[in-house]
Biotite code that builds the C-alpha atoms (Angstrom):
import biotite.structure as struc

atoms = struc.array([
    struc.Atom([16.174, 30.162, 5.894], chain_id="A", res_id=1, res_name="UNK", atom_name="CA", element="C"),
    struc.Atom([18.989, 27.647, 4.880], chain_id="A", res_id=2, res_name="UNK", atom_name="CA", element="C"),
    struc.Atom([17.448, 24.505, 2.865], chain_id="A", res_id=3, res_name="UNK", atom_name="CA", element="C"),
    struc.Atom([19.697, 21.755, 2.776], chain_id="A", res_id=4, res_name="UNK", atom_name="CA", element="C"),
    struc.Atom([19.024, 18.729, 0.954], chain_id="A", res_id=5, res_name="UNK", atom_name="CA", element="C"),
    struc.Atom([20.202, 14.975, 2.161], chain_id="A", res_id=6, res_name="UNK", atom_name="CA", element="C"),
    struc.Atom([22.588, 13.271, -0.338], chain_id="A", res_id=7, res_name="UNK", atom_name="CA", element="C"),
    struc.Atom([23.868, 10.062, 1.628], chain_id="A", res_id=8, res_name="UNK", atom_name="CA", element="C"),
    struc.Atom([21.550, 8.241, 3.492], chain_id="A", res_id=9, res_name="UNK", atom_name="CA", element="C"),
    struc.Atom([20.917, 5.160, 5.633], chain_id="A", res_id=10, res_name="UNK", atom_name="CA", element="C"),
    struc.Atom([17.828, 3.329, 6.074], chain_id="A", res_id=11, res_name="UNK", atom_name="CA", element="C"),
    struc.Atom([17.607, 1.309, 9.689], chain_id="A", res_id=12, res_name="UNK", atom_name="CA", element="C"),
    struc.Atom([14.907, -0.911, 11.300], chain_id="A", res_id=13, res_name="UNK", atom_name="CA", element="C"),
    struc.Atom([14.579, -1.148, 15.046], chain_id="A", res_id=14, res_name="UNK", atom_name="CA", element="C"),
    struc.Atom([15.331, -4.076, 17.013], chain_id="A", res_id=15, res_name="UNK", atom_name="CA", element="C"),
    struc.Atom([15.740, -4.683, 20.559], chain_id="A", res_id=16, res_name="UNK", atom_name="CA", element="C"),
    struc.Atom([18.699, -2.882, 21.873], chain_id="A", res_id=17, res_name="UNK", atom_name="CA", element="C"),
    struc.Atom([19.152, -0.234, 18.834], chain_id="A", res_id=18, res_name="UNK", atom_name="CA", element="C"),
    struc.Atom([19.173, -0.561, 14.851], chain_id="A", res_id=19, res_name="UNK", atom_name="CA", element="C"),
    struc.Atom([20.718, -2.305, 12.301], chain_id="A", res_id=20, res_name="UNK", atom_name="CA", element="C"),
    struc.Atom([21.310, -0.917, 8.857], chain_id="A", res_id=21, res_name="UNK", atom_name="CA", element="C"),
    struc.Atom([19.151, -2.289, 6.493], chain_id="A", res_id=22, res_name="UNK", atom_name="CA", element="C"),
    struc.Atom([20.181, 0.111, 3.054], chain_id="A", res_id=23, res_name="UNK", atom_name="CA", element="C"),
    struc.Atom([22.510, 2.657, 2.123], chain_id="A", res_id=24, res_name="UNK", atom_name="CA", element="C"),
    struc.Atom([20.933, 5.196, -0.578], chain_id="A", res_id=25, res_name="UNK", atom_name="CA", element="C"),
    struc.Atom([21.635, 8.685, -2.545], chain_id="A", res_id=26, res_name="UNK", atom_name="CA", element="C"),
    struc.Atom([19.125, 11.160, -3.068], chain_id="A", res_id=27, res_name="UNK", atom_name="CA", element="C"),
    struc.Atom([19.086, 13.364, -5.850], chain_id="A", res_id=28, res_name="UNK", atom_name="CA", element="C"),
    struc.Atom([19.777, 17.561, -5.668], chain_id="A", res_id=29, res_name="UNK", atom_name="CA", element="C"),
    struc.Atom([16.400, 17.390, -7.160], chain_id="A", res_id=30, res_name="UNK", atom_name="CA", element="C"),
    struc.Atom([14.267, 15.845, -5.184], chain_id="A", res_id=31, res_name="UNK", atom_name="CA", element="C"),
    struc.Atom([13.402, 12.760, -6.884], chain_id="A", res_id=32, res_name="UNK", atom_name="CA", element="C"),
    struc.Atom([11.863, 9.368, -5.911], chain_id="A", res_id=33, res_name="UNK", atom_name="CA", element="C"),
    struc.Atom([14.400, 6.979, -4.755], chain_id="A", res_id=34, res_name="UNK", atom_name="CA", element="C"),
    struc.Atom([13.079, 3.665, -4.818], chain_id="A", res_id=35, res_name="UNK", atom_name="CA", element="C"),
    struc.Atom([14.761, 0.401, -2.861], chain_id="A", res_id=36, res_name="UNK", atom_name="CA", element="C"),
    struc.Atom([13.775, -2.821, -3.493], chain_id="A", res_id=37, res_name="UNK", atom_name="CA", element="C"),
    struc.Atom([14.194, -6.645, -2.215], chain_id="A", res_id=38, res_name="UNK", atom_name="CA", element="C"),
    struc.Atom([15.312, -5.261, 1.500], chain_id="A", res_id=39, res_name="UNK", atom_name="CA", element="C"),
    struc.Atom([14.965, -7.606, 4.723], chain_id="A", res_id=40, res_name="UNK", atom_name="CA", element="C"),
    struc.Atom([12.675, -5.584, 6.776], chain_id="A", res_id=41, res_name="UNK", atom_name="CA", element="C"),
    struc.Atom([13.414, -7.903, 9.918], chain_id="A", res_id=42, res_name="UNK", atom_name="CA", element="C"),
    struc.Atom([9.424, -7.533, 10.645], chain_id="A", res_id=43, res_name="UNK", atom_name="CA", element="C"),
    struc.Atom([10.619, -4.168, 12.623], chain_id="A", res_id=44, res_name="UNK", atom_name="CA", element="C"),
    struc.Atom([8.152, -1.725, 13.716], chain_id="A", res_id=45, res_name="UNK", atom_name="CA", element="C"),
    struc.Atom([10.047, 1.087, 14.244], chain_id="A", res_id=46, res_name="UNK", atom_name="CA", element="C"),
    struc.Atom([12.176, 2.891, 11.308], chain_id="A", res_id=47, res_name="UNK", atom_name="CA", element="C"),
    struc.Atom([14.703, 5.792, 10.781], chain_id="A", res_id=48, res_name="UNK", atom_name="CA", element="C"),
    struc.Atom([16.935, 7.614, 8.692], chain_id="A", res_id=49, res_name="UNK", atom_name="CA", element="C"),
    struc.Atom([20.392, 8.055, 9.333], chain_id="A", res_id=50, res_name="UNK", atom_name="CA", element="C"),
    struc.Atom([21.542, 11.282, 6.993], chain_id="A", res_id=51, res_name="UNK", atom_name="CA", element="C"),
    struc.Atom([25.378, 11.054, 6.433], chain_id="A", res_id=52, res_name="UNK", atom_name="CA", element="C"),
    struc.Atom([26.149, 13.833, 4.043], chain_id="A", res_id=53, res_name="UNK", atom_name="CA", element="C"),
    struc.Atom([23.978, 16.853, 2.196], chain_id="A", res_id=54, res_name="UNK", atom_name="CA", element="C"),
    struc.Atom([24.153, 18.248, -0.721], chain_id="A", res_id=55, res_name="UNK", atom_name="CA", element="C"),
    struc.Atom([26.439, 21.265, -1.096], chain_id="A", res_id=56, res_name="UNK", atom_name="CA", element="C"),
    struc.Atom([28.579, 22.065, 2.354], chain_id="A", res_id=57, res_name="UNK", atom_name="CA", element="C"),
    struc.Atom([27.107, 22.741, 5.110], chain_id="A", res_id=58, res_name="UNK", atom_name="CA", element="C"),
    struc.Atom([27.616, 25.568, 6.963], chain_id="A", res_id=59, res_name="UNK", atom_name="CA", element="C"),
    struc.Atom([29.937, 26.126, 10.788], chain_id="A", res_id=60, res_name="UNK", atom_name="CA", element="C"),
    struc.Atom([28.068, 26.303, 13.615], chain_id="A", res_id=61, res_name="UNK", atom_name="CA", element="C"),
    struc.Atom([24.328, 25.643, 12.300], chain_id="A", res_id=62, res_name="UNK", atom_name="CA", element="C"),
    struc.Atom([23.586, 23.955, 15.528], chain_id="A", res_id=63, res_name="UNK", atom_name="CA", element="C"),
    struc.Atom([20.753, 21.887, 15.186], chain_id="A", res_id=64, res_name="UNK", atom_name="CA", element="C"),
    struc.Atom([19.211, 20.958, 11.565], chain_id="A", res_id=65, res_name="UNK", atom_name="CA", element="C"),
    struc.Atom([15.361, 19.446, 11.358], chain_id="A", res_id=66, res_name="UNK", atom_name="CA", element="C"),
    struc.Atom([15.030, 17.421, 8.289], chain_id="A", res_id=67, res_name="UNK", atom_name="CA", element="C"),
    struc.Atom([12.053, 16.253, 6.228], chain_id="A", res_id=68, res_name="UNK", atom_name="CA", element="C"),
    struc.Atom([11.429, 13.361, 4.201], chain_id="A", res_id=69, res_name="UNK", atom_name="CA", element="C"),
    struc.Atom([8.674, 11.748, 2.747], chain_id="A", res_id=70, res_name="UNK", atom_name="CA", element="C"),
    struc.Atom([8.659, 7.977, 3.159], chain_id="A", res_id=71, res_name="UNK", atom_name="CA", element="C"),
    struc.Atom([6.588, 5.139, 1.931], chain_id="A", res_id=72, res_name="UNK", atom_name="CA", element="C"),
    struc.Atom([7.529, 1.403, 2.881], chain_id="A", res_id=73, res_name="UNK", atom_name="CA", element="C"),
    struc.Atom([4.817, -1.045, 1.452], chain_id="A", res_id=74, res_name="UNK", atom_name="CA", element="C"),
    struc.Atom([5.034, -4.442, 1.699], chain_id="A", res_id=75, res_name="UNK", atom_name="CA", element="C"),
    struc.Atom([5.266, -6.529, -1.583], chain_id="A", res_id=76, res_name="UNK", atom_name="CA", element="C"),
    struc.Atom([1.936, -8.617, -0.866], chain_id="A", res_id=77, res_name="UNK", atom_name="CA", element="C"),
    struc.Atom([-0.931, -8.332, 1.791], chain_id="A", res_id=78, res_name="UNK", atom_name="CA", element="C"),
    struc.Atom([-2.382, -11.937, 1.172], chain_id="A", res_id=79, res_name="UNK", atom_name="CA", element="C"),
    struc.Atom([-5.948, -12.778, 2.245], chain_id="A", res_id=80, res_name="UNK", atom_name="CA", element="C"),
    struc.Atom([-5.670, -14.216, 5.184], chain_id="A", res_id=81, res_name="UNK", atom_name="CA", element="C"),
    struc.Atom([-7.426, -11.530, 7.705], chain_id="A", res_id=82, res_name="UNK", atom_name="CA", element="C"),
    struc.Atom([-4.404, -11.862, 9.822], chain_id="A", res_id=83, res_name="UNK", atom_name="CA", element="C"),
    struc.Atom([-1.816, -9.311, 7.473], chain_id="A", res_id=84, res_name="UNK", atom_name="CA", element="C"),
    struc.Atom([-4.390, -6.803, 7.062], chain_id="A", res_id=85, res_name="UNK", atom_name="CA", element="C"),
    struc.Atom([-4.876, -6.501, 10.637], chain_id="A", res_id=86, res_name="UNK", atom_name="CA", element="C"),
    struc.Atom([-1.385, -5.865, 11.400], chain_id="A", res_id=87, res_name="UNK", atom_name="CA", element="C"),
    struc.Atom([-1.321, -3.565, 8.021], chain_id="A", res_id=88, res_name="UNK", atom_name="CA", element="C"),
    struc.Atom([-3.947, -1.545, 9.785], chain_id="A", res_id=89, res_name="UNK", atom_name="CA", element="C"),
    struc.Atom([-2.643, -1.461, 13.089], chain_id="A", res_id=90, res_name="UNK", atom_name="CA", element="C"),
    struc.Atom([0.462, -0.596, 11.999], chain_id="A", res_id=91, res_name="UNK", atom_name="CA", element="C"),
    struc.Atom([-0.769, 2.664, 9.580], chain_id="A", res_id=92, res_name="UNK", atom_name="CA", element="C"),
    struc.Atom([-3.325, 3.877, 12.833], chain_id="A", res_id=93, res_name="UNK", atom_name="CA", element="C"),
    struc.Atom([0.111, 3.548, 15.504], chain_id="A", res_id=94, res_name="UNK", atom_name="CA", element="C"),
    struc.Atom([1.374, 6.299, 12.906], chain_id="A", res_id=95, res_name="UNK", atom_name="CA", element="C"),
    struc.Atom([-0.962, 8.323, 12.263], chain_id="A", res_id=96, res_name="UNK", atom_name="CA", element="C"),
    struc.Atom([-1.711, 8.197, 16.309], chain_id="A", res_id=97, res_name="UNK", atom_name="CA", element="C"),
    struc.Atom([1.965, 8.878, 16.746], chain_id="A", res_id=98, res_name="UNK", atom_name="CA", element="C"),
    struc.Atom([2.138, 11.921, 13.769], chain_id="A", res_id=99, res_name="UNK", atom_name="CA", element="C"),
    struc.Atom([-1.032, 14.076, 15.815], chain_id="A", res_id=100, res_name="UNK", atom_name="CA", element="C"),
])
């Protein structure tokens, strides 16, 4: 099995009609944390990542490739008001409903 690791990458949020780009990052060859901070998260529900380059070269005629990546998006500050952490819950249930 080929294991090919993402190097360029863009981070898009989901509006109405398609996405916008909301970061460009680079991943290490070793698989370490890449952290981005201060982004506009437009409120969107719906997230992906565009991979624009690996690391190494990829090989002719692979067809299709399935990628995996671990993501965590938090949200700087869930205040008190009942409101956030319904949403916050809501929000973690649609994917877990949508990962099964």
């Amino acid at each position: 099995a080929l294991v090919m690791r993402p190097k360029e990458c863009v981070l898009q949020a989901g509006i109405p009609g398609g996405f916008v780009d909301i970061a460009e990052f680079k991943l290490a060859d070793d698989g370490s944390e890449t952290s981005l901070d201060d982004l506009q998260t437009r409120k969107a529900k719906v997230w992906r990542v565009n991979i624009k380059s690996f690391h190494g070269s990829t090989p002719d005629g692979c067809g299709r490739v399935y990628v995996g990546l671990e993501l965590r998006l938090f949200e700087p500050e869930i205040s008190s008001d009942s409101l956030p952490r319904l949403s916050a819950l809501h929000n973690g249930s649609f994917i877990c409903h949508q990962l099964l």
